[in-house]
TIDRENTOR-923247 format. One record per residue (C-alpha): x, y, z; residue in one letter. Coordinates in steps of 0.2 Angstrom, whole numbers, padded with zeros to 4 digits, always signed. Each point is the difference from the previous one (the first is absolute). Example, Ala and Ser with C-alpha at 12.3 -4.5 7.8 and 13.67 -1.06 7.14 Angstrom:
2
+0062-0022+0039a+0006+0017-0003s
//
This chain:
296
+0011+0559-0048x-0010+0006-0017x-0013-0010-0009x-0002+0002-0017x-0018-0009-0001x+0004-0005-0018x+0012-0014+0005x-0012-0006+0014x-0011-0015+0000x-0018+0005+0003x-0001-0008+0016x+0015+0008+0006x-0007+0018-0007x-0018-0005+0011x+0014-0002+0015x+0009+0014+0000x-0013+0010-0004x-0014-0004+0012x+0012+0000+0015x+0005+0018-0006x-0016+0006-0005x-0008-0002+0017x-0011+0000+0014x-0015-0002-0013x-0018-0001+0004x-0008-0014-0003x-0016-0002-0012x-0013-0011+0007x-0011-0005-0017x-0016-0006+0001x-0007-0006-0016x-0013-0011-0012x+0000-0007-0019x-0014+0000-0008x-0007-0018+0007x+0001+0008+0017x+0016-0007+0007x+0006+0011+0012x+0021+0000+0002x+0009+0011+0015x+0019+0003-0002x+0012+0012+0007x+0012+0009-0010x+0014+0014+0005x+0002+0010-0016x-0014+0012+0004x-0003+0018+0005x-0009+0014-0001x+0001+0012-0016x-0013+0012-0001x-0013+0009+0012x-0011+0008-0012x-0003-0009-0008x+0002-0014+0011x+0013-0012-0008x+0009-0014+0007x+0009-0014-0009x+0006-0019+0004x+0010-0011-0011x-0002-0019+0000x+0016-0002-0010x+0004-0015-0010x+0008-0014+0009x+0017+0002-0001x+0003-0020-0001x-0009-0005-0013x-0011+0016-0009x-0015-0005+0007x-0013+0012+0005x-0012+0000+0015x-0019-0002+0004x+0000+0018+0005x+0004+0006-0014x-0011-0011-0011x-0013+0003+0009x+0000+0021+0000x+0003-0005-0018x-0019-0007+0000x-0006+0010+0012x+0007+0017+0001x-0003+0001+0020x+0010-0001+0015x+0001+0003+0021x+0014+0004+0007x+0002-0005+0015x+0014+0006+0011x+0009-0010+0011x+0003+0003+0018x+0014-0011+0014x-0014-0009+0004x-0004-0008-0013x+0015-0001-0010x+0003-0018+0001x-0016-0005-0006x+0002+0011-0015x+0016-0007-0004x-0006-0019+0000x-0014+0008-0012x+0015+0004-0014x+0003-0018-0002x-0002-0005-0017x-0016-0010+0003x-0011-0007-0016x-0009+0011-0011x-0017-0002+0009x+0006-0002+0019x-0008+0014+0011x+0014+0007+0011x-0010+0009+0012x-0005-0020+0005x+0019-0005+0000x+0006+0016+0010x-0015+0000+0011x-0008+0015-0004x-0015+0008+0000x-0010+0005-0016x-0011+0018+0001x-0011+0008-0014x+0008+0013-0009x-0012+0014-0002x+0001+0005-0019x+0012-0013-0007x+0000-0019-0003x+0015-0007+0009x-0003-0002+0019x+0009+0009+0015x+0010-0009+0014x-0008+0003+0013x+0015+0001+0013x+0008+0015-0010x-0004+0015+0008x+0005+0011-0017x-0008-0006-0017x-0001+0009-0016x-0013-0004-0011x+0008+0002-0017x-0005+0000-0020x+0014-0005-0011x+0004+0014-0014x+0014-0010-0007x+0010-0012+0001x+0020+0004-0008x+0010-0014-0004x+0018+0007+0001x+0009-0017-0007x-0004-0019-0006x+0015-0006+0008x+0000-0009+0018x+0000+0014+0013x-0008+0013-0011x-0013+0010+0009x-0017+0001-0005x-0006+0018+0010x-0017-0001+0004x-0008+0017+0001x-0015+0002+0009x-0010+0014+0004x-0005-0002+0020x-0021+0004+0000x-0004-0004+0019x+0013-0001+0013x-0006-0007+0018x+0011+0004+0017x-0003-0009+0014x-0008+0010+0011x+0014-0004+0016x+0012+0009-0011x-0009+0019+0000x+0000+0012+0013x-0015+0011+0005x+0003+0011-0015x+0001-0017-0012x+0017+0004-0002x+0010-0013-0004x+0013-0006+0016x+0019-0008-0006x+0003-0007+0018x-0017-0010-0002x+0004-0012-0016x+0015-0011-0001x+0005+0001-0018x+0011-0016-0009x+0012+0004-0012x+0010-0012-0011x+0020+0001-0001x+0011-0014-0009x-0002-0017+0002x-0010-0005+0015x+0001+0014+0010x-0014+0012+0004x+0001+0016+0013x-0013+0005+0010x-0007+0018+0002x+0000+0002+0019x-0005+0017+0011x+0016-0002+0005x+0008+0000-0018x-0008+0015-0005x+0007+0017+0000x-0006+0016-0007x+0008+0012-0015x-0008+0014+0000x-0004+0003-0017x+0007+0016-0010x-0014+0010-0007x-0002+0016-0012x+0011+0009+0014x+0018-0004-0008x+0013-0007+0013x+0016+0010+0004x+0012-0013-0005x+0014-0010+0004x+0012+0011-0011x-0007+0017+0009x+0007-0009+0018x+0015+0008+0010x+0015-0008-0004x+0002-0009+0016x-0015-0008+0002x-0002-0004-0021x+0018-0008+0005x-0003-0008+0016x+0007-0017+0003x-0014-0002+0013x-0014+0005-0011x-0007-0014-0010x-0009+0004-0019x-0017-0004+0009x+0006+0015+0012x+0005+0011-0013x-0018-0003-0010x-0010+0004+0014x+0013+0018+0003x-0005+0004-0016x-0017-0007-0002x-0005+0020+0009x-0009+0012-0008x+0013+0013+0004x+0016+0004+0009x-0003-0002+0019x+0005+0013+0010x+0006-0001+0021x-0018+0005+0009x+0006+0007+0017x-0013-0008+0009x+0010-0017-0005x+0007-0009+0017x+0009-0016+0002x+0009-0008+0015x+0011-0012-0011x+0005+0013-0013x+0003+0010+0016x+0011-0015+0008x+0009-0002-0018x+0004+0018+0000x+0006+0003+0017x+0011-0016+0000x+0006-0001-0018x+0001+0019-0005x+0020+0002+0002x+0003-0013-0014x-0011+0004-0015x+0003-0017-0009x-0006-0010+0016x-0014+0012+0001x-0009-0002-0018x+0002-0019+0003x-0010-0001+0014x-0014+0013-0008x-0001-0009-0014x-0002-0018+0010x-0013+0009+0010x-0010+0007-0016x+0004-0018-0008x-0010-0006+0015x-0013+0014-0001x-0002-0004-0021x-0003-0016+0004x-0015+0004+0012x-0006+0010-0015x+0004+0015+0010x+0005+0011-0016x-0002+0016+0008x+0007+0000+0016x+0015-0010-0009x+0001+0016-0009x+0002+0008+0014x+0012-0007+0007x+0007+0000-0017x+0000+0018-0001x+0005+0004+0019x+0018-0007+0000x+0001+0006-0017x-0001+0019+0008x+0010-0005+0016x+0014-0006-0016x
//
């Protein structure tokens, strides 16, 4: 189906969108107005946008049901600070209970049961429980609409970030199996960032990739190989060529049972560098690659 947004209402354009638009990390605001109430909300249109200078913006977007806008954002209207806290499984259903739409003047982090932490350099108070907070000044606050639904981006420049220190390695660098990130999808469902849901791409860098289009014709056109497949093929630096010191059983067994009928042969090579691929095994899939192209 195509949408054209015009002829959608707003709440259906928030539907479609935030499940399409998705996973998203989730902002955990801490906040204060100028008498000193303090307000802590999540919200999932955020991310990072600069690192130098160090940027990053949230939207507390005007409510979609009836226009109204949130104590988060009046409050970074009165007092242009905020800390981000960011939200990990184990405390995701406490932030949630803390985006209920509570009177002005109710202290969520009483309701949701967390704990408050001075901040270092900026009025609003940490939660304690995060193990990430950024300690931001607000530089600006956009309003991209007076309609319901409109965001209201809220850029802040980050000033102090803290890092538990369970999530460093000797070297204080920071370890992706150790924090279990949220993200917000549509509706009411979340995923969870898992050691077991993570995976590696290695990231291309001033060394250019070879690219799909420079493949051999019968492995570009494989009905084995997937597109993920084919990326990493061509996500090389250069051509590979067959190293003679390259030895393996199971392209040996492919070969000696499968060679007297070409077609059968390159399906089961390809299976086999499939498999290999998905190890991320990009050379020695190559190789195999390479080795029953040369028998061919």
């Amino acid at each position: 189906m195509i949408f054209d947004l015009k002829d959608l209402s707003p709440i259906d354009k928030q539907y479609y969108l935030q499940h399409v638009v998705a996973p998203r990390p989730v902002c955990f605001a801490s906040t204060i107005d100028k008498e000193g109430n303090v307000n802590l909300s999540p919200f999932s249109f955020f991310n990072m946008f600069s690192s130098n200078p160090p940027v990053v913006i949230f939207s507390p977007a005007r409510r979609v049901r009836d226009n109204t806008t949130k104590h988060t954002l009046q409050n970074v209207q009165e007092v242009p600070e905020v800390v981000i806290n960011i939200v990990t499984y184990d405390m995701v259903q406490q932030a949630s209970l803390a985006s209920c739409e509570y009177p002005k003047g109710t202290d969520e982090f009483i309701k949701a049961g967390f704990t408050k932490e001075p901040a270092t350099i900026v009025k609003p108070p940490m939660v304690k429980e995060s193990k990430a907070k950024l300690e931001c000044k607000v530089l600006e606050i956009k309003s991209l609409g007076e309609a319901g639904g409109a965001g209201q981006l809220v850029i802040c420049e980050v000033l102090m970030l803290h890092i538990d220190d369970s999530l460093l390695n000797a070297d204080k660098k920071f370890d992706q199996t150790k924090i279990e990130h949220i993200a917000r999808l549509g509706g009411d469902w979340y995923c969870r960032v898992t050691k077991e849901s993570l995976f590696i791409v290695p990231k291309p860098n001033i060394k250019l990739g070879i690219g799909i289009d420079t493949l051999p014709e019968s492995i570009r056109f494989s009905k084995l190989l997937t597109g993920n497949h084919l990326g990493m093929l061509g996500n090389v630096n250069e051509m590979p060529v067959v190293q003679p010191s390259f030895d393996d059983e199971h392209l040996k067994n492919i070969v000696q049972y499968y060679s007297i009928n070409p077609t059968d042969m390159e399906r089961e090579v390809h299976s086999y560098a499939a498999k290999l691929l998905d190890e991320n095994k990009v050379q020695e899939a190559w190789q195999v690659l390479l080795a029953a192209e040369n028998i061919h």
